[in-house]
N, C-alpha and C positions, 0 to 999 in steps of 0.2 A: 699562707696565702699564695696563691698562684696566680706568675708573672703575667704580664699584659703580655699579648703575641707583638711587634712591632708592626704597626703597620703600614709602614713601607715595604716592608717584605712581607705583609701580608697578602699583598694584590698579584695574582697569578701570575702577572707576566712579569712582574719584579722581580716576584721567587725566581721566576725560571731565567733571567735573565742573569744575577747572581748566581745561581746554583748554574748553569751553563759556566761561566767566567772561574768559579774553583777549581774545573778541573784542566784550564788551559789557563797559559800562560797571557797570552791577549787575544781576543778575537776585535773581526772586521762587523762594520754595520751589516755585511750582507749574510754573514753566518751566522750573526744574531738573528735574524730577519727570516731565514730559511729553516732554523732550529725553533724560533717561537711560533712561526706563521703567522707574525703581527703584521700589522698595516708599516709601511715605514712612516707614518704620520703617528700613530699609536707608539712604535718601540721608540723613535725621536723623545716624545715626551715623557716617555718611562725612565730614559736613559738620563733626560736634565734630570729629573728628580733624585734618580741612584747617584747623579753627581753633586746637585746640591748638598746634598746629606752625606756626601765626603765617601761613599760607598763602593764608588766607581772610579776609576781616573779615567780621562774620554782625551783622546787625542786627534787634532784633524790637521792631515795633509795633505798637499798635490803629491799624487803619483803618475806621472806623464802628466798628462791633460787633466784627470779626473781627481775628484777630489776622494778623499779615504778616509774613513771615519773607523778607529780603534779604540777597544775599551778593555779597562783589566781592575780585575779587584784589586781594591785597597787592604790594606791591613785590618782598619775600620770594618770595610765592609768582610771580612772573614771574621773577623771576631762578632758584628750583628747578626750573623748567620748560624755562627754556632749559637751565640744563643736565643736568636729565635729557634733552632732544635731541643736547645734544652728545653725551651718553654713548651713547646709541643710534647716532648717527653714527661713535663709535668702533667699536662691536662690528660695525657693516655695515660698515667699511674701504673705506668707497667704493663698495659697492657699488649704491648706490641715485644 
């Protein structure tokens, strides 16, 4: 039987949000923002969700004046990653 895809990383801009955040160590809200070309009201909500689900760690602080919004995978969320790939790998059978 082949696995359910998750789907919280099933929704584009999760994926891409995730898959963004593996190959760096933390990024800011607005390189999230500029690399997905979400709304910042859309990646906002994407981002509570990847952190409800323990996926994301989200950190926010004053830098001078303005405020800084930083997010960085969790552990969790690298290991739901891989295997949402396995799972993908399942349903191609090879084929890729």
């Amino acid at each position: 039987m082949i696995k359910e895809l998750d789907p919280l990383l099933h929704s584009q801009l999760r994926l891409a949000i995730v898959s963004l955040l593996l190959s760096v160590e933390e990024a800011d809200f607005s390189y999230l923002k500029e690399h997905t070309e979400a709304t910042s009201g859309n990646l906002s909500i994407q981002i509570d969700k990847l952190s409800a689900a323990g996926y994301i760690e989200v950190r926010k602080e004053i830098v001078g004046k303005k405020p800084r919004t930083s997010c960085r995978l969790t552990e969790r969320g690298r290991e739901a990653l891989a295997e949402y790939v396995a799972a993908l790998k399942e349903y191609l059978g090879g084929v890729l």
